[in-house]
N, C-alpha and C positions, 0 to 999 in steps of 0.2 A: 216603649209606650204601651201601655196597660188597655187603651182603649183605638183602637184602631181604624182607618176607613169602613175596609170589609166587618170587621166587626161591629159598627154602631148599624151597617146597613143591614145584615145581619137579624139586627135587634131589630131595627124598622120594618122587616121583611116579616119576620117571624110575627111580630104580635101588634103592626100597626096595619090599616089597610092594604096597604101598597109598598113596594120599594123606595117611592120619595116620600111617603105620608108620615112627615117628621112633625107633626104637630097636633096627630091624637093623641088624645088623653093615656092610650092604653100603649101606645109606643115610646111616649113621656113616661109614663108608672114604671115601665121595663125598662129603659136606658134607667133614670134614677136610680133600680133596685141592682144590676150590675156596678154599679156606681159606687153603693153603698155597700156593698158585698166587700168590694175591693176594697175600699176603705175601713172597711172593719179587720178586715184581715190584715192592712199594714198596720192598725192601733194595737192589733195584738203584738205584733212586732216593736213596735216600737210606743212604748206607754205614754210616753213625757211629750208626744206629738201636737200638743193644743191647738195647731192654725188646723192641723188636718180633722181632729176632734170638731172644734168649731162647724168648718166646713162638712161635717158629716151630718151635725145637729140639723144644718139649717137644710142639707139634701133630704132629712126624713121629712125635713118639715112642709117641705115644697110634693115632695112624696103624700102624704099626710091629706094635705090639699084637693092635688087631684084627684086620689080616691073622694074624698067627698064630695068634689063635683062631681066625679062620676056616678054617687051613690042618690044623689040627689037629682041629676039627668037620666041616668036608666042602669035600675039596679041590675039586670041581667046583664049589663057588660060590667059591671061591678063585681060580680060574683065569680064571671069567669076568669076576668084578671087576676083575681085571688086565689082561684083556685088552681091558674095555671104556672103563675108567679109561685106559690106554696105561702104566701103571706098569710101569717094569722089572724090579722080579721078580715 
């Protein structure tokens, strides 16, 4: 499994407030972009994959989302999320 206990908490620890704070915006942006990482890298692998394609479309697009709430609610955690993510906009 690609995505793990210790690893989602990990993610939570790293760039959300706290160890349980599974439901800010910037610990949602980072789990997503691990997500989507990984699933790019297996469309490279395997082209003809459509349900995981599909499924990758609709992660940017939930991705996508909460940057804009968060660009819209306070752009300085907007900015840092991107800048620490490496996302281009």
């Amino acid at each position: 499994m690609y995505l793990s206990k210790e690893k989602k908490e990990d993610i939570f620890t790293k760039y959300g407030k706290g160890k349980n704070d599974t439901g800010s915006a910037e610990g949602q942006i980072a789990l997503f972009t691990h997500r989507i990482n990984h699933l790019t890298e297996h469309l490279k692998k395997n082209r003809k994959d459509f349900n995981t394609e599909r499924s990758l479309v609709k992660l940017v697009g939930k991705r996508r989302a909460l940057l804009d709430y968060l660009t819209k609610k306070d752009i300085l955690r907007y900015r840092a999320i991107v800048k620490e993510l490496g996302l281009r906009k």
